[in-house]
C-alpha positions as CSV (number, residue, x, y, z in Angstrom):
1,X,0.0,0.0,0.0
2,X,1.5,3.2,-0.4
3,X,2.9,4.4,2.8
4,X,1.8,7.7,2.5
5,X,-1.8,7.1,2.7
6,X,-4.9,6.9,5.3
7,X,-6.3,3.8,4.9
8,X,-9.3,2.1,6.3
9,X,-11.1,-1.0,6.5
10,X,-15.2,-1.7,6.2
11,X,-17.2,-3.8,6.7
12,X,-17.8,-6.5,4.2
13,X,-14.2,-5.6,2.3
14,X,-11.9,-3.0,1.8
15,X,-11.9,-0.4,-1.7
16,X,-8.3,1.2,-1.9
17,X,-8.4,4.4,-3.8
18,X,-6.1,5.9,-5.7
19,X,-7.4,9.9,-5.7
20,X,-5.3,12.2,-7.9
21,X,-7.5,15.8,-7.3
22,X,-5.5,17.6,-10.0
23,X,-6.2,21.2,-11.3
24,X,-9.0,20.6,-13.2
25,X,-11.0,18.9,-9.9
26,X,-10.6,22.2,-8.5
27,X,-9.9,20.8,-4.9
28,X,-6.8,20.4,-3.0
29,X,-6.0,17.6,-1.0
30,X,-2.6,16.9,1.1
31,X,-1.3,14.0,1.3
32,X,-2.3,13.5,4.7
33,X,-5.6,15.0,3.8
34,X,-8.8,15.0,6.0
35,X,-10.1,11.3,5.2
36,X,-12.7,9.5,7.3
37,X,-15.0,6.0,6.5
38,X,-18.4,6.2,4.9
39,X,-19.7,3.9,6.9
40,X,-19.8,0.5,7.1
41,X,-21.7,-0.7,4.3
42,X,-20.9,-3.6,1.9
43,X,-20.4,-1.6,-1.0
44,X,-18.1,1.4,-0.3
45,X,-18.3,4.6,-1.5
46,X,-15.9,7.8,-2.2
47,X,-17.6,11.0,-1.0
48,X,-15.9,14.0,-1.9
49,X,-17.0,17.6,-0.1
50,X,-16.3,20.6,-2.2
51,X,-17.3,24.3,-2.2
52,X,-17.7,24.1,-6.1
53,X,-21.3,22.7,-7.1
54,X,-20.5,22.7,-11.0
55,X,-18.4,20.0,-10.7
56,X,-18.6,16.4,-13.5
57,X,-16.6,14.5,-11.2
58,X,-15.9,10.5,-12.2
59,X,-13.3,8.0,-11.0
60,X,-11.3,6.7,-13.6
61,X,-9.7,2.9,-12.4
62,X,-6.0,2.4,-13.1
63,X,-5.0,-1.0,-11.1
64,X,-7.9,-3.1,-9.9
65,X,-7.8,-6.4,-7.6
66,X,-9.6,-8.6,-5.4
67,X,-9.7,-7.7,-1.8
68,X,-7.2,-9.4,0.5
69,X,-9.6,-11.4,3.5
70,X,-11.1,-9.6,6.3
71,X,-8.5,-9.7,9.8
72,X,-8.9,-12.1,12.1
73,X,-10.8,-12.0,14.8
74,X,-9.0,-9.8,17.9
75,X,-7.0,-8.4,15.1
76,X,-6.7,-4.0,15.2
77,X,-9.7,-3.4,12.6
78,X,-8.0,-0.2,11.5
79,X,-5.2,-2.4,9.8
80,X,-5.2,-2.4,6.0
81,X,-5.3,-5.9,4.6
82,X,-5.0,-4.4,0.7
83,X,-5.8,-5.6,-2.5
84,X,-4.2,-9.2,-4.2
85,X,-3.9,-10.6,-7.4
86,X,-3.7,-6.8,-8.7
87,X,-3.5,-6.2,-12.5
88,X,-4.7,-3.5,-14.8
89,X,-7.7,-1.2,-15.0
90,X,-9.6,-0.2,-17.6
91,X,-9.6,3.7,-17.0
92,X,-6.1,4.0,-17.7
93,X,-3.6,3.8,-20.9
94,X,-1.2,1.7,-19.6
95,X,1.9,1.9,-22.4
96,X,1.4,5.1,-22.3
97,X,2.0,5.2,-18.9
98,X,4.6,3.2,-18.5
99,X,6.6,4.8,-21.6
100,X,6.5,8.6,-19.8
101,X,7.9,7.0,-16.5
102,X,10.5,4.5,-18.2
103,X,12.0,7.2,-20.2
104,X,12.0,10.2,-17.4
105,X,15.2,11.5,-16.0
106,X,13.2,12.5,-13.2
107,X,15.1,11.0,-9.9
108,X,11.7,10.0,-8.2
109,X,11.1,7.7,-11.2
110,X,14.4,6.4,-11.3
111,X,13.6,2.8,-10.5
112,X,10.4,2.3,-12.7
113,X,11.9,0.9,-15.9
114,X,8.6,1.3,-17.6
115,X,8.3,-2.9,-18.3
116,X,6.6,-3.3,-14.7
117,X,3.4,-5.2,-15.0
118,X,0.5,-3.8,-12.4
119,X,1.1,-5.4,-9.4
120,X,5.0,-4.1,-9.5
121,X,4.0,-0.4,-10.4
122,X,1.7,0.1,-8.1
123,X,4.7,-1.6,-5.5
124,X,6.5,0.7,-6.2
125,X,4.4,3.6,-6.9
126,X,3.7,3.2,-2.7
127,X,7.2,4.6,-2.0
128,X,6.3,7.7,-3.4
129,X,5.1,10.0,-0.8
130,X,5.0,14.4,-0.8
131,X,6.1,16.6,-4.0
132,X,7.0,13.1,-5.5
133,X,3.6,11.8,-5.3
134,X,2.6,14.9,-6.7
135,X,4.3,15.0,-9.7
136,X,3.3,11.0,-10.4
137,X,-0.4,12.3,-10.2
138,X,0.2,14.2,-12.8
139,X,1.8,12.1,-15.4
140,X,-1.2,9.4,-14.0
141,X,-4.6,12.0,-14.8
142,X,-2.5,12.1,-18.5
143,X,-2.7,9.0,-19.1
144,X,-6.6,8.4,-18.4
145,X,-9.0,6.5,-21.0
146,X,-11.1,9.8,-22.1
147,X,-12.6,8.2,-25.2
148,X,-15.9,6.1,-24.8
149,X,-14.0,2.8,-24.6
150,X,-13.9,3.3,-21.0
151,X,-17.3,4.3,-18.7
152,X,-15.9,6.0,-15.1
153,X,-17.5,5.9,-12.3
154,X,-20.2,9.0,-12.2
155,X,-20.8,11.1,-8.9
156,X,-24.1,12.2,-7.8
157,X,-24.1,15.7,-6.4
158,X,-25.8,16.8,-3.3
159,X,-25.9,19.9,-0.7
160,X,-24.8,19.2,2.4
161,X,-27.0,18.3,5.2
162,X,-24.3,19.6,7.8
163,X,-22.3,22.3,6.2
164,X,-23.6,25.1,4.7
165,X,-22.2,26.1,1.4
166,X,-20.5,22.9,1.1
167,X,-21.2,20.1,-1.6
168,X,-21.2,16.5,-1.6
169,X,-20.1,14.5,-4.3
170,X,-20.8,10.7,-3.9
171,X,-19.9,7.5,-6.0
172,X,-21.8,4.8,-4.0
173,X,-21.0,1.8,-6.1
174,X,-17.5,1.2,-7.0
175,X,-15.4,-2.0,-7.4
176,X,-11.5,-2.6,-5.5
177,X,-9.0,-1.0,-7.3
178,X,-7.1,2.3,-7.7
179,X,-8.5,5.5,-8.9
180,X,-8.0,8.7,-10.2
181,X,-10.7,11.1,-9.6
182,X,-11.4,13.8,-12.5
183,X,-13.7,16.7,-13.2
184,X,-14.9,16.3,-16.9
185,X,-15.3,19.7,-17.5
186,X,-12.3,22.1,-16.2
187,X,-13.7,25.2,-18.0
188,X,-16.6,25.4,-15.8
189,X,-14.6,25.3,-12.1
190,X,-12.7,28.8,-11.3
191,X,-10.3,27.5,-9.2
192,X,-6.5,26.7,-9.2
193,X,-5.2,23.1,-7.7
194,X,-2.3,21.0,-8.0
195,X,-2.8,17.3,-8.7
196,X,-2.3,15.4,-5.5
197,X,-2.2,11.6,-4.9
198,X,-3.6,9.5,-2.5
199,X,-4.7,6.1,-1.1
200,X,-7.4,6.1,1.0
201,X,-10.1,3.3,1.7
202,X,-13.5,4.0,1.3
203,X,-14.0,8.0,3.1
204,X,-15.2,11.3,2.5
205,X,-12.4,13.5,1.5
206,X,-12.5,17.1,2.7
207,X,-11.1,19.3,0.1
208,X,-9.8,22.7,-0.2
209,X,-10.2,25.2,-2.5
210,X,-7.2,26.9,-3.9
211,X,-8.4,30.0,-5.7
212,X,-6.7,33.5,-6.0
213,X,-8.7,36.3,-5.1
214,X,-8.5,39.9,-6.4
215,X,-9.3,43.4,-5.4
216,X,-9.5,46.7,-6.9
217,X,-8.7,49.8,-5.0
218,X,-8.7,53.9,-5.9
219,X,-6.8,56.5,-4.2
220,X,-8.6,59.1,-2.2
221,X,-6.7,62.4,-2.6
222,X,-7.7,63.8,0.4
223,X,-6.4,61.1,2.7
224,X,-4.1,59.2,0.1
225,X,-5.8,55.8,1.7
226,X,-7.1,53.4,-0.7
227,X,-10.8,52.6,-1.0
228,X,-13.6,51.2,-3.1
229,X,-15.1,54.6,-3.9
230,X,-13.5,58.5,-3.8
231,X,-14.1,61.6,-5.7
232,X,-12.3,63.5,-7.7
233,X,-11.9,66.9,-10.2
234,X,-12.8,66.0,-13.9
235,X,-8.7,66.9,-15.4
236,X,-7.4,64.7,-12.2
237,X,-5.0,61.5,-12.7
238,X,-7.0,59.3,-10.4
239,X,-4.8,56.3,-8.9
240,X,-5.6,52.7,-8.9
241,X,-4.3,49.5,-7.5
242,X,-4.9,46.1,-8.4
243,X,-4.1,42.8,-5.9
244,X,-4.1,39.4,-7.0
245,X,-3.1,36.7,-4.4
246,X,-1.8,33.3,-5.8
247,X,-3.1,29.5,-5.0
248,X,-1.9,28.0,-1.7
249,X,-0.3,25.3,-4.5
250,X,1.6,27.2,-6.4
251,X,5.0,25.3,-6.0
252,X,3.5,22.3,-7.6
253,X,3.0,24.4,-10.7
254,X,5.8,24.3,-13.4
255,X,5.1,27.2,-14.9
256,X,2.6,29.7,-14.4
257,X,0.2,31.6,-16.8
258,X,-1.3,35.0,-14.6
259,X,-2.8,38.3,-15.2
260,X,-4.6,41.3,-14.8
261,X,-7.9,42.3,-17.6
262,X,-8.9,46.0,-16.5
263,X,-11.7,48.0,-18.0
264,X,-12.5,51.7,-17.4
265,X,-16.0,53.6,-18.0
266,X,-15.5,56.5,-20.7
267,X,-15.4,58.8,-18.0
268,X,-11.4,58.1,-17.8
269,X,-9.0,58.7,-20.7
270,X,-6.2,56.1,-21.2
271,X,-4.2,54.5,-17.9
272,X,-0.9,55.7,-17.6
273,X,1.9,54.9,-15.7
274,X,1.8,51.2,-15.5
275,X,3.8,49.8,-12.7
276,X,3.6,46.1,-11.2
277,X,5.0,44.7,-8.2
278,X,6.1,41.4,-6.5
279,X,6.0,41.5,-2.5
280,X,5.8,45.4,-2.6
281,X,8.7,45.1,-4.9
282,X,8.7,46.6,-8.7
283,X,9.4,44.5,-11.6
284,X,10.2,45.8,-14.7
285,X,10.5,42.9,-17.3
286,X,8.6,39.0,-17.5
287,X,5.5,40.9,-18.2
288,X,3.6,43.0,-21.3
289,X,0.8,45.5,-20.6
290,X,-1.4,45.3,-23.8
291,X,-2.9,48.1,-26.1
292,X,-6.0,49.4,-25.1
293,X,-9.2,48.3,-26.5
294,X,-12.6,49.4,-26.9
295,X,-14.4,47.7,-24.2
296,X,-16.1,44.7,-24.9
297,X,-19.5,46.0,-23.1
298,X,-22.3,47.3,-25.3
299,X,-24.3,48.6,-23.1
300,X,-25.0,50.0,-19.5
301,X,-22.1,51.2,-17.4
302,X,-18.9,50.8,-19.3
303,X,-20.1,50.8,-22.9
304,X,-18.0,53.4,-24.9
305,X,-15.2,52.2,-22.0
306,X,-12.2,50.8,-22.6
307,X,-9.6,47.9,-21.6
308,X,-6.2,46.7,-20.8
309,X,-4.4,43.9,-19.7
310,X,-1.4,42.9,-17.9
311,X,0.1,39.6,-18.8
312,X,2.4,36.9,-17.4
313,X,3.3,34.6,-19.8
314,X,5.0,32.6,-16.9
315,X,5.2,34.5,-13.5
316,X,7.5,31.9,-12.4
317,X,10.2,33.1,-14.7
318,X,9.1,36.8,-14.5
319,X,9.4,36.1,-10.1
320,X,11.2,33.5,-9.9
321,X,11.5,34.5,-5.9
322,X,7.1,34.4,-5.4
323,X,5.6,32.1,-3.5
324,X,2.1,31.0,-2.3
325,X,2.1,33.9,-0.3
326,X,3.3,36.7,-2.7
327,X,0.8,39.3,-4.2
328,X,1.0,41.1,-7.1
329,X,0.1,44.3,-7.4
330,X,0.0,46.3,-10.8
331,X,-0.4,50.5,-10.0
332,X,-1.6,52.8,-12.6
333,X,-3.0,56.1,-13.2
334,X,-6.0,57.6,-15.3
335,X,-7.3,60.7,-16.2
336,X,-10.9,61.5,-15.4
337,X,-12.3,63.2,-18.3
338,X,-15.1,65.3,-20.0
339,X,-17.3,62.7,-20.7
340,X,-17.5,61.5,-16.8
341,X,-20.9,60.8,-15.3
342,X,-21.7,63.9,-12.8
343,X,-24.2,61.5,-11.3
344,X,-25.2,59.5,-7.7
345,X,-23.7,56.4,-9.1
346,X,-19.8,57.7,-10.4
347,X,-17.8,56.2,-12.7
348,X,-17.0,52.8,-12.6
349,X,-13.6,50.9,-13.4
350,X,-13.7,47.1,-13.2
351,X,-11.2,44.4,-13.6
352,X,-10.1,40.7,-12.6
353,X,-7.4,38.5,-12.2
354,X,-7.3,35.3,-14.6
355,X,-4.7,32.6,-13.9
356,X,-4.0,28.9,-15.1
357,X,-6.0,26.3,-13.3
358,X,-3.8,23.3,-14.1
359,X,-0.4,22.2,-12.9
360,X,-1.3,19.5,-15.6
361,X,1.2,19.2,-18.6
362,X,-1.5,20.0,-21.6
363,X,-4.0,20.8,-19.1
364,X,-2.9,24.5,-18.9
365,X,-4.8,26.4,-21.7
366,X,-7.8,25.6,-18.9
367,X,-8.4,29.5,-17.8
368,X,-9.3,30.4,-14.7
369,X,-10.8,34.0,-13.7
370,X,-11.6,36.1,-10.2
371,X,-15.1,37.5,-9.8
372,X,-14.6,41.0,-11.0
373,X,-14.3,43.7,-8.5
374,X,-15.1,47.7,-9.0
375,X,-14.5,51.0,-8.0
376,X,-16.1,54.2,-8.3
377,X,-14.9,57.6,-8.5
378,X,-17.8,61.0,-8.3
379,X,-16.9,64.0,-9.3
380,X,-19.5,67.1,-8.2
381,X,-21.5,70.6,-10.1
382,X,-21.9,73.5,-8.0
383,X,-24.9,75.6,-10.0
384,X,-24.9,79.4,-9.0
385,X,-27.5,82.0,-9.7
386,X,-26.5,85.8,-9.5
387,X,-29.2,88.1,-7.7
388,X,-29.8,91.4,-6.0
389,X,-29.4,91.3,-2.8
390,X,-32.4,92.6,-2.0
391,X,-34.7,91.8,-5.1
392,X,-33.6,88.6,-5.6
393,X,-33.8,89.8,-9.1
394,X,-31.2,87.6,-11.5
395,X,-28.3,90.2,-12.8
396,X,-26.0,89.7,-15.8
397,X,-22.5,91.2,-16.5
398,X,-20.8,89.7,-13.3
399,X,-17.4,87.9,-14.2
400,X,-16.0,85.3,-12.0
401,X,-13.0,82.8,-11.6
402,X,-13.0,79.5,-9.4
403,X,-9.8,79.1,-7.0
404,X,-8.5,76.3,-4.9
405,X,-5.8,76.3,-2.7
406,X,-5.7,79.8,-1.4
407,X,-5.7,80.6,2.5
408,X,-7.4,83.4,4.2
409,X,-7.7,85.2,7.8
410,X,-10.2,85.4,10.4
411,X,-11.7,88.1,8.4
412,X,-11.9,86.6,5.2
413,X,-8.9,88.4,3.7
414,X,-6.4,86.8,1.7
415,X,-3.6,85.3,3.6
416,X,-1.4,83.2,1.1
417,X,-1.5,82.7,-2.9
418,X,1.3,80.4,-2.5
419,X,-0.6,77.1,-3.7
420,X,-4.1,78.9,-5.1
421,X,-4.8,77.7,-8.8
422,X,-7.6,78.7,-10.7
423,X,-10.0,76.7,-12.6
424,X,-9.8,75.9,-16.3
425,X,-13.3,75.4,-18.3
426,X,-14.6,74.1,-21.3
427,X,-17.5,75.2,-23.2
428,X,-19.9,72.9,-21.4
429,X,-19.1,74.5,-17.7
430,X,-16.8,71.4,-17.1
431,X,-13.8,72.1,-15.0
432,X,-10.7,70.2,-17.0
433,X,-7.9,71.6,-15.6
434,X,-6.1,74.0,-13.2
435,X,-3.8,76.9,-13.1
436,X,-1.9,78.8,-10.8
437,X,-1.9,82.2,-13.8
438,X,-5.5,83.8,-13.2
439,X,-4.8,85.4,-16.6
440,X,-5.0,81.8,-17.8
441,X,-7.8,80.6,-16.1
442,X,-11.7,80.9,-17.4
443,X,-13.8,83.6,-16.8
444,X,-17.6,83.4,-16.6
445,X,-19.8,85.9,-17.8
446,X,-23.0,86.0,-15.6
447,X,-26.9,86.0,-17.8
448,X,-29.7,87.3,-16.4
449,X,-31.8,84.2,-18.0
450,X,-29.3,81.2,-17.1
451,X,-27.4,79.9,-14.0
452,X,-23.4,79.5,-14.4
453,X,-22.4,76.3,-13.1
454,X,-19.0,74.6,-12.5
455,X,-19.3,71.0,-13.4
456,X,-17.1,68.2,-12.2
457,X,-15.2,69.4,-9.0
458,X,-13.8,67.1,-6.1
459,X,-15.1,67.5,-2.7
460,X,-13.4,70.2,-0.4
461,X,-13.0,74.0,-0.3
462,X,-13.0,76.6,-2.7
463,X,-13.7,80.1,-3.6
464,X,-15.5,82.5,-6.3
465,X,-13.8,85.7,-7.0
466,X,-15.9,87.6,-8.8
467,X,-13.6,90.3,-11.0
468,X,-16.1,92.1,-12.1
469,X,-19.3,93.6,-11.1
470,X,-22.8,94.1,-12.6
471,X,-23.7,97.9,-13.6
472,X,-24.6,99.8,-10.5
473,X,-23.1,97.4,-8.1
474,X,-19.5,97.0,-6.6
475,X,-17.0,94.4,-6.6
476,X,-16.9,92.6,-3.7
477,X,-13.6,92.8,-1.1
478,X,-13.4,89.1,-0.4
479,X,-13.7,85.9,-2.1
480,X,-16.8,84.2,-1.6
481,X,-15.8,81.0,0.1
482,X,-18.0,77.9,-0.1
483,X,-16.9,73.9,0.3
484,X,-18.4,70.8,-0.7
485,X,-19.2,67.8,1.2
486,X,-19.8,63.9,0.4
487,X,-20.2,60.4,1.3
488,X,-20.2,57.8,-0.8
489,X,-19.8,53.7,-0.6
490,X,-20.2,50.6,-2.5
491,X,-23.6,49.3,-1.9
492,X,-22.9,45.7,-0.5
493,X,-25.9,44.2,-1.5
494,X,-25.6,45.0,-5.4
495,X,-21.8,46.1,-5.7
496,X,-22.4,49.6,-7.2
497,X,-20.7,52.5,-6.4
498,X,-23.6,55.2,-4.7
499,X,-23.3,58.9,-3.4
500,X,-25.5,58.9,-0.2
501,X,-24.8,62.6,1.0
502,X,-23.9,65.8,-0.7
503,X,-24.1,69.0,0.7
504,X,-22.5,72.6,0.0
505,X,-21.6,74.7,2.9
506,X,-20.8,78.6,3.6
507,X,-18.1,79.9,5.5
508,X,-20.5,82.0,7.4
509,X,-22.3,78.6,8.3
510,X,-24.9,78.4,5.9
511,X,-25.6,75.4,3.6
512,X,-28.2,73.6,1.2
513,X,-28.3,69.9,0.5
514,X,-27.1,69.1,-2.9
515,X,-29.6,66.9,-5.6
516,X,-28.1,63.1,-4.9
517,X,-29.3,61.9,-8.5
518,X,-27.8,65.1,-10.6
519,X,-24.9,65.4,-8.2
520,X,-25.5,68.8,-8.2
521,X,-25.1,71.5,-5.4
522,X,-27.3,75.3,-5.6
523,X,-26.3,78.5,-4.5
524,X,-27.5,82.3,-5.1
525,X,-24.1,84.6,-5.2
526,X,-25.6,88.3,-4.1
527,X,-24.8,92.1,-4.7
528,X,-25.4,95.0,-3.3
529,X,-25.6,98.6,-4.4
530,X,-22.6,100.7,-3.3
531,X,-24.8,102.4,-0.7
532,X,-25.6,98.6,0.5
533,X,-21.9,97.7,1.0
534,X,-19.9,97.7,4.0
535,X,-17.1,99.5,4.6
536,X,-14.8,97.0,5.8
537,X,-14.0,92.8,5.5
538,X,-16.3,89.6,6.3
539,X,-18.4,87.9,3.6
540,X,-20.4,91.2,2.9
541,X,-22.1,91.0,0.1
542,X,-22.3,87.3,-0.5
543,X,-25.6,85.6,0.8
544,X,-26.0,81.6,0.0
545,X,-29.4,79.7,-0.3
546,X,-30.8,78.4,3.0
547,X,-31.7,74.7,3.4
548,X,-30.5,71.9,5.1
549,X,-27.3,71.6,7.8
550,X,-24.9,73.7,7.2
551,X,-21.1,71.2,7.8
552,X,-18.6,73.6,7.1
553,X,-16.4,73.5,9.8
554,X,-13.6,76.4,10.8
555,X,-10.1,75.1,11.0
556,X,-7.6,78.4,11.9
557,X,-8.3,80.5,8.6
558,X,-9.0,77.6,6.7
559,X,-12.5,75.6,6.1
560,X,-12.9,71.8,6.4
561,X,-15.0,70.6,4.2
562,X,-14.6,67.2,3.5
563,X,-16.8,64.3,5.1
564,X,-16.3,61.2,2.9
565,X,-16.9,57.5,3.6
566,X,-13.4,55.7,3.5
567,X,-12.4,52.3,3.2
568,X,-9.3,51.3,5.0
569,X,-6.3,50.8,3.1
């Protein structure tokens, strides 16, 4: 028997099985795996629990044999009494077998001369114990009758009466002999296993699932943690971070097919910056980032998107230092553009990791792939409406520019210009970029008939200036100070990215709640008349709608604006 092995005896005879759970089984088993008896019913059975339940799982015989006689009486009934008169099965192609193992180099394999009839391979097959074992398993599952000469042994599939999410996977009649245990249909299983072999009497085997898992992260500027959701200006390079894990089997793999497959919504122009690490280490060669594509999606949130990929060929040549506990990690950058959703659900990126499932030789163009994992990014419009004071009547001929960055006293004077930048526009009232030149920065021409609006600003403080005023009215001594505030998640019951709370605050203390579905904050800007004006600092002449609880907080002679939901790094 092989030495290796947890064997058992039932009732009425003994089934030794030779279980080889490779890549395509989706189900990892050491070689001192979790094996207990079925029972003790005449006619064994091999019970396999899984947490995969689209599984085609048959036994495939490679040595069969009559059983050896029951102990005596007294005798310990845990003692194996094995199989006799052993001698082919029909699951398995035996020259072809024995040809791969007579003519390998490999030390393991060093005494099979490949002219051993059944009874002496499997002899000698019981010394092999550990990585050994593992790589007899695979040449074994190659070697298996797939053609319809040969009828396996089929597994029914049922739920668990006793574990919840776990599946039970039950051949109930099956003759003495060795076995190797298959899933028919490796496309359909996501997960990444090594081939492991074993010989067990008639049990339930406990498997594991070996499958790497994936997440996608985005930067939030204002912390520089990483999240499922932030917000940013349209014009912004946004950050994202992809993880992959790999299989707890890895070593047993040869080689190693493993990637990334990213896809952004049209509201980002083309990732930039590529960068892909090992172990928090950068890489620079064993891998290719592809061209980008036109997204595959037609329709809903990333049609008109587009997508990349980044490739291993082999990660074990491109690493050869990873292990079963390395991540990878690929880092990249993308614009958020003009075309991004000013909405309550953002702007979506997506991607997953795919990875060979099979440490199989010939088994390895079997693809495996990670549930696909999002973020969102929101980006905000601040609407403004200029009236008298007074009146409330709309006025025209006002000229403004939109800062960031500047500081200011108690007063509302300015303090610094040192980092203040002013906002860029284009013709649809979309902020794409910033300056720190106010000659170079857009200026808006109030209408008596129409609203100005900045569209597509991050959450946090900033300022109107206005440079010029109406007829009959005077230019304001301060900037009008006003900041925006957000929260925003990733629902967990349908995965999308959703703005929950918007609000635009005054300095003064004032505020309105913003629209969630339009992402869109209101506010009147007021003059007055000279006469109306006062003589010296504070907000003066700027008067913001009412409505709602005003959040902006006062921090020294700066204003906090910024109330976000963050995900920890």
């Amino acid at each position: 028997m092989f030495t290796h092995a947890h064997r058992n005896v039932a009732k009425g005879g003994l089934l030794t099985v030779l279980v080889a759970l490779f890549a395509a089984l989706a189900v990892l088993v050491s070689p001192l795996a979790h094996a207990a008896p079925v029972g003790n019913d005449e006619d064994p059975a091999i019970t396999i629990k899984s947490k995969q339940h689209d599984q085609d799982l048959a036994a495939y015989q490679i040595f069969k044999g009559q059983q050896s006689p029951l102990p005596k009486e007294g005798a310990d009934p845990t003692e194996p009494t094995g199989l006799t008169m052993i001698s082919w099965g029909e699951g398995i192609d035996k020259d072809g077998l024995l040809k791969e193992l007579g003519e390998s180099t490999d030390p393991a394999f060093a005494a099979i001369t490949g002219k051993e009839n059944a009874a002496e391979l499997a002899a000698k097959f019981s010394g092999l114990t550990g990585a050994d074992a593992t790589k007899l398993s695979k040449i074994v599952a190659k070697h298996i009758v797939r053609d319809d000469s040969y009828t396996p042994v089929n597994f029914t599939l049922t739920p668990s009466e006793t574990e919840e999410g776990i599946y039970e996977y039950t051949a109930k009649t099956v003759d003495a002999g060795y076995y190797v245990v298959v899933d028919r249909n490796p496309a359909k299983v996501t997960a990444a296993t090594s081939p492991i072999l074993k010989v067990v009497g008639p049990v339930t085997v406990d498997v594991k699932t070996s499958v790497p898992s994936h997440d996608k992260q985005v930067e939030e500027n204002s912390t520089n943690k990483l999240g499922e959701t932030a917000d940013y200006n349209i014009g912004d390079d946004v950050p994202f971070v992809l993880h992959g894990t790999l299989p707890s089997n890895y070593a047993d793999f040869d080689s190693y097919k493993y990637g990334f497959r990213d896809t952004l919504s049209k509201g980002f122009d083309d990732p930039q910056n590529v960068k892909v690490y090992v172990d928090d280490k950068e890489i620079t060669e064993g891998f290719t980032v592809s061209a980008v594509k036109p997204a595959s999606d037609t329709e809903g949130h990333y049609a008109g998107g587009k997508t990349f990929s980044v490739d291993f060929a082999d990660l074990k040549k491109a690493a050869p230092n990873a292990t079963a506990d390395s991540k990878i990690d690929v880092k990249y950058t993308a614009k958020l553009n003009d075309k991004a959703a000013i909405d309550d659900k953002g702007n979506g990126n997506k991607s997953l990791v795919y990875f060979q499932k099979s440490a199989l030789e010939g088994e390895g163009d079997h693809e495996g792939k990670t549930p696909e994992d999002h973020t969102w990014v929101f980006t905000y419009t601040v609407e403004n409406t200029k009236v008298d004071r007074w009146t409330g009547d709309k006025l025209s001929g006002a000229e403004f520019v939109l800062t960031r960055g500047f500081t200011y006293n108690g007063d509302g004077s300015l303090d610094s210009s040192e980092n203040g930048e002013f906002a860029i526009l284009d013709s649809n009232e979309k902020v794409i970029g910033w300056t720190p030149n106010q000659d170079d920065a857009t200026t808006v021409v109030t209408k008596a008939d129409a609203p100005f609006s900045f569209k597509g600003l991050d959450a946090g403080n900033y300022a109107l200036r206005e440079t010029k005023a109406p007829t009959g009215y005077q230019l304001p001594t301060n900037d009008m100070r006003f900041g925006i505030s957000a929260e925003h998640q990733e629902n967990a019951e349908n995965g999308k990215g959703e703005l929950t709370k918007l609000s635009l605050a005054t300095v003064d203390g004032k505020g309105a709640p913003g629209d969630l579905s339009t992402a869109t904050m209101k506010q009147d800007v007021t003059n007055s008349s000279g006469s109306d004006l006062p003589s010296t600092g504070g907000m003066g002449t700027v008067l913001f709608t009412a409505g709602g609880l005003a959040v902006m907080l006062l921090a020294g002679f700066g204003i906090v604006a910024r109330n976000r939901k963050r995900a920890e790094a």
